[in-house]
N, C-alpha and C positions, 0 to 999 in steps of 0.2 A: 296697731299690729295687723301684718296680712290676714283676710279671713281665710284663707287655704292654712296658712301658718300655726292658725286656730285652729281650725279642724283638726290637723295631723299632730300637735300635741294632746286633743282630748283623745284621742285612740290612743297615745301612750301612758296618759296615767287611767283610762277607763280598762287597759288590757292589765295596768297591774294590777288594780282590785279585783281581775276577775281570776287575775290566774293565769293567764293566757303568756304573758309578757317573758320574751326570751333574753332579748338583747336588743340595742337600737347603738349603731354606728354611723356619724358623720365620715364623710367625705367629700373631697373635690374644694378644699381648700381653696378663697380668696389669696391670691399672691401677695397680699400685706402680710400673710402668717407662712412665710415658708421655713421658719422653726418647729409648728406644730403640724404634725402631720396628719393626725384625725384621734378624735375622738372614740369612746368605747364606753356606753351606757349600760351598764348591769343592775341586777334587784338583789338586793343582800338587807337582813334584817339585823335591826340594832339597837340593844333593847326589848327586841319582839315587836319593833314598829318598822314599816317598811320605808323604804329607803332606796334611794340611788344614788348608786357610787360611777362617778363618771373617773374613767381613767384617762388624761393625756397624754401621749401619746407624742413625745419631741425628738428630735433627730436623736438626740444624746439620753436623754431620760424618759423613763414616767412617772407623771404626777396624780396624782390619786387625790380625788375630792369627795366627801359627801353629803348629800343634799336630800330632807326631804322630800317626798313624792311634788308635795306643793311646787317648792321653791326650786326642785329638781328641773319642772316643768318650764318656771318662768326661765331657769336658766336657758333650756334649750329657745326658748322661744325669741331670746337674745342674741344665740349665737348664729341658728337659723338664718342667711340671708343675708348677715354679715361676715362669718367667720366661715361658714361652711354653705355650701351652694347643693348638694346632696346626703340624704337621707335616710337612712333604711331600719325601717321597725320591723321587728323578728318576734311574730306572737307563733302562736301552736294553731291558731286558727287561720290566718292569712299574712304574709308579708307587704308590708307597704312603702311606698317608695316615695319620698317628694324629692322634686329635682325641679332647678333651675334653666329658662331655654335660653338663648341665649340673648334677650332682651329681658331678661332675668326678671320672668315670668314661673310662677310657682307652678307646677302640677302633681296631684297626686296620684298613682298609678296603685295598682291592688294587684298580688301574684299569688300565687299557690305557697301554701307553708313550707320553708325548708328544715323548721322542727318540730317534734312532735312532742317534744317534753319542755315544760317551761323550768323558767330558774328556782333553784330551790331556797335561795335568798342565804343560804350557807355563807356569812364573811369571812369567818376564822380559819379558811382553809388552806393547807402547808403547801407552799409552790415546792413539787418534787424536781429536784436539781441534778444533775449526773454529776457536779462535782459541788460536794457539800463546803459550806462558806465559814460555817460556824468551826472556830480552834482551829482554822487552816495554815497553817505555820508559812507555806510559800506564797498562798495569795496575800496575806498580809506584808512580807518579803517584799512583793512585789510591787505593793502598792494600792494593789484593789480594792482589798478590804480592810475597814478600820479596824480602832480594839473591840468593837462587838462582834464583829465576824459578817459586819453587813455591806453590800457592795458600797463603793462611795461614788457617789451619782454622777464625778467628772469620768468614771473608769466605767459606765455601765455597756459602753461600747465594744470595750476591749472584754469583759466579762463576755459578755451577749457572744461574740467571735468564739472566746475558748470552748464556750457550749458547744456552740455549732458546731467546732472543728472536733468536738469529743462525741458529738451523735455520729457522723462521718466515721469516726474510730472504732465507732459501735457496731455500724455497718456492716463494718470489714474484718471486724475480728474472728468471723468464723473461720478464715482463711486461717488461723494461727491458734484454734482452739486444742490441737493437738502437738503444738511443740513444747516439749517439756521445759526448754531453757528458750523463751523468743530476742530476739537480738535486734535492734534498732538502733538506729542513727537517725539524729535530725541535725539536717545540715544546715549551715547557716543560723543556728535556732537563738542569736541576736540575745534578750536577756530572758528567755525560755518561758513566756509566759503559757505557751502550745506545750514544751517538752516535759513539766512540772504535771500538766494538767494530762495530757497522754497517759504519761508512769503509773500517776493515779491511778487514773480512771479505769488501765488493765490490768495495777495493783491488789486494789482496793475494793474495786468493785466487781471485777470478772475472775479473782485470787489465779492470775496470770503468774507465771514465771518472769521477770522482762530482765536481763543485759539489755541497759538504753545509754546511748551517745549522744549527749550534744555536741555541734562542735561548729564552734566561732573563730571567726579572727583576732576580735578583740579580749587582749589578754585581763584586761579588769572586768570583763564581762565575765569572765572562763572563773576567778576567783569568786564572785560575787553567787553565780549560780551552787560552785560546788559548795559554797559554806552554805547558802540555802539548804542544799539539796543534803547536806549534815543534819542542820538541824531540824528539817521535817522529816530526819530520821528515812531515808531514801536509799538505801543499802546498793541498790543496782541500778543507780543511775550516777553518771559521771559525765563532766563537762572536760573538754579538752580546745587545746589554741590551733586551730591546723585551718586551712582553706580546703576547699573542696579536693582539689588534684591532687595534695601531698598525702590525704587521708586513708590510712587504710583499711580496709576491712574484708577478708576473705568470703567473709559467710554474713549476709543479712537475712534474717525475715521480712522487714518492713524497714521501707526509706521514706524520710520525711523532708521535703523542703518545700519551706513557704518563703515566697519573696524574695527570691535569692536571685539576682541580675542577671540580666541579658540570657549569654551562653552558659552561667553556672546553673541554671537552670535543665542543662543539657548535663552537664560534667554530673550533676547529682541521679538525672534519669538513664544515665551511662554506667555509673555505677551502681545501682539496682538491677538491671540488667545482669552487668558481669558477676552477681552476685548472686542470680536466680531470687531475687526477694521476690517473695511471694505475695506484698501489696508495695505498692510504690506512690506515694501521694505528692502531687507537686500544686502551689498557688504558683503560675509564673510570676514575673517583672520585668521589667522592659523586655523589647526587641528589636534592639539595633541590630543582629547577625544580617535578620531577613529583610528587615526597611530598606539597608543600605544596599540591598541588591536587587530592588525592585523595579522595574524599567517597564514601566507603562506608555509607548508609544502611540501617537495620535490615531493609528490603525487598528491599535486595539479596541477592540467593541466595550470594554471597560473603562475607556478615558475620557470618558464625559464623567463619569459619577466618581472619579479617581484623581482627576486634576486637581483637586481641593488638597493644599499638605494635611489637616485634619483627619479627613477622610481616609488618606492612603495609608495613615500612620496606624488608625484602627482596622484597616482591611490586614496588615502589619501583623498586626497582635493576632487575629485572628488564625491568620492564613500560618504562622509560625506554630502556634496551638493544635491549629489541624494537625499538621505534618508529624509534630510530637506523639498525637493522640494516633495516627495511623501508624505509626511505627511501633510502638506500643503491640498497638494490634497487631501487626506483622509479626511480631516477637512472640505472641500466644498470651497477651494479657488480653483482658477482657475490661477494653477502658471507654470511661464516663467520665464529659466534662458539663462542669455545672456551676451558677453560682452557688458560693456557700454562707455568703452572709451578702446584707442588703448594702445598693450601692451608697448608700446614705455614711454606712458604719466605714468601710474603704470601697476605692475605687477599683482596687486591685483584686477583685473580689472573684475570680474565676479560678476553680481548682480542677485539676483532671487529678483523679484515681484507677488505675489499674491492679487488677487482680490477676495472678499468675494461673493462668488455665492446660490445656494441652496443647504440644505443639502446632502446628496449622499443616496442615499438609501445602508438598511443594507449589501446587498451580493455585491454591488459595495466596502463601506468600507473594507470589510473580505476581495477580492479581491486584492487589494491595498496591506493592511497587506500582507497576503502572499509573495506579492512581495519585502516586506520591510524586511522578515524573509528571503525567499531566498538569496539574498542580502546579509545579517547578515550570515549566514549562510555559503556560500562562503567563506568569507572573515574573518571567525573566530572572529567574531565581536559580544561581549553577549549582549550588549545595547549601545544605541543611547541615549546620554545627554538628546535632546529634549523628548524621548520617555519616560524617567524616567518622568523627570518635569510634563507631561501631566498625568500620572498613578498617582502619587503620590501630589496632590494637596495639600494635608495638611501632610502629613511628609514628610520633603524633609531634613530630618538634614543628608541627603548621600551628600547633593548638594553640588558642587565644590565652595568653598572660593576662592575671591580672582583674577579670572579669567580675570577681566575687567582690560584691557590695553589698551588704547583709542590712537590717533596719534590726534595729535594736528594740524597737517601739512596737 
């Protein structure tokens, strides 16, 4: 065994006996393990003997081992240098770092603490959940959770999303903490794993008023949700068959679409708009509107780094998103685009949220514009789906047919 390798494991079982010992995390994965993503070494007592519980840490799960302090030790000193090429021990006294150069040469580096309280070896402690697992009538429905009420480890992905996307809702709720009756739609909402878990969570947990809409195209979906949605006893939630364009709703608080194709991505932030909804949340999906009009010619100072189809197809997604999020703004939301879950769980993984704020005054609007023309402009782009929809309220027989393609999944 390396003697650096040695060294840096007796600072971690000498920092448990003293007390000191916070936490110690691998990283920078050997490319033999691009399943496991990194490690997570904590101190939890068991029996009243100390112990280390290494948590793994895989694209799709984690697995949880425990070891003790001993054999905890040997384990790392195993994985060390084969499985993981970076190091980092977390005591109350100093942080220590081993890392690999790239002649995969060890060195230890020493930093300043970044905590000040070590682990209190606590095992038995309840992971607080925004949406509880145990006697869940739809996550079970759904698939995710067995008959104990425990996730089941091929869905920990799709679990781990619903969270996400319910902190997101948590967010935003203050926007909607004064309407007595809140009214939602989730367009596109596929077999509702988002739309169950929403209802909830402003049901249930924040004693919200909600009128909420799913609404899909496919009609065994549309049955399958509302018998769910019966018998997890769901009183103000309803599923209906419609596409985007035929849907109607006068009055929203909050609009919802994730993943909803191409330009119904627009159709659904169109109608939050003409509805004054006061949050509007979109995940896009594709962007064929804006690819297909991009014209990148040799004199453009972007056509070195743009000739690649790859390249131009994510400058695509990108530059379509902008336009969305600045129109947004123009309108007097106050919009944030961000990932919301990691690209590992989807690819698709980028949400814009706006908040309905105050108007903008006229020369802020024009300002805005210009930038959305620039923009355009650049990138040989003559219009923006969304752009047309909002100009053209009452003829819109140019508008794309057909465009809604929803994931069920």
């Amino acid at each position: 065994m390396d003697k650096v390798v040695q060294e840096f494991t007796e600072k971690v079982s000498s920092s448990v006996y003293k007390g000191t010992f916070v936490k110690l995390v691998l990283g920078k994965r050997v490319l033999d393990n691009q399943e496991l993503n990194k490690i997570v070494v904590r101190y939890v007592k068991l029996q009243e003997k100390p112990n280390l519980q290494f948590v793994y840490k895989y694209v799709r799960q984690d697995v949880t081992k425990n070891f003790s302090v001993e054999d905890g030790v040997r384990q790392l000193e195993t994985i060390i240098g084969n499985n993981f090429l970076s190091v980092v021990l977390f005591t109350t006294k100093e942080d220590w770092e081993l890392k690999y150069n790239n002649k995969h040469v060890p060195k230890i580096y020493k930093q300043k603490p970044s905590f000040t309280e070590a682990a209190d070896g606590q095992h038995d402690q309840v992971k607080k959940r925004l949406i509880e697992t145990k006697d869940n009538v739809y996550l079970k429905s759904l698939g995710i959770t067995d008959q104990k009420g425990e996730v089941i480890p091929s869905m920990n992905a799709k679990f781990r999303q619903v969270e996400k996307f319910v902190e997101i809702i948590d967010s935003l709720a203050g926007s909607l903490k004064d309407i007595p009756l809140v009214k939602i739609a989730d367009m596109g909402c596929g077999k509702g794993y988002l739309t169950f878990a929403v209802y909830d969570y402003l049901t249930n947990n924040l004693d919200m008023h909600v009128d909420m809409q799913g609404v899909e195209t496919q009609d065994s979906l549309v049955k399958f949700c509302n018998n769910t949605a019966q018998k997890a006893l769901f009183g103000g939630l309803k599923f209906c068959c419609s596409n985007i364009n035929d849907f109607k709703a006068e009055k929203l608080d909050m609009l919802i679409a994730l993943h909803a194709c191409d330009t119904a991505t627009d159709d659904a932030i169109y109608m939050g708009l003409k509805s004054e909804a006061k949050v509007i949340i979109v995940a896009p999906c594709c962007h064929r509107q804006i690819r297909n009009q991009m014209k990148i010619t040799e004199n453009n100072v972007l056509f070195p780094a743009l000739k690649y189809g790859i390249l131009l197809e994510r400058q695509a997604e990108l530059i379509t998103d902008s336009l969305r999020a600045l129109i947004l703004t123009k309108h007097g939301y106050k919009t944030k685009v961000f990932e919301f879950v990691e690209y590992d769980n989807t690819s698709k993984n980028l949400i814009i949220t706006a908040e309905k704020g105050e108007e903008l005054p006229k020369e802020e609007q024009d300002k805005i514009q210009a930038q959305i023309n620039a923009i355009k402009n650049k990138f040989g782009i003559k219009y923006h789906y969304l752009e047309k929809l909002i100009e053209n309220p009452i003829d819109q027989s140019w508008r794309i047919l057909n465009a809604q393609c929803y994931k069920a999944d």
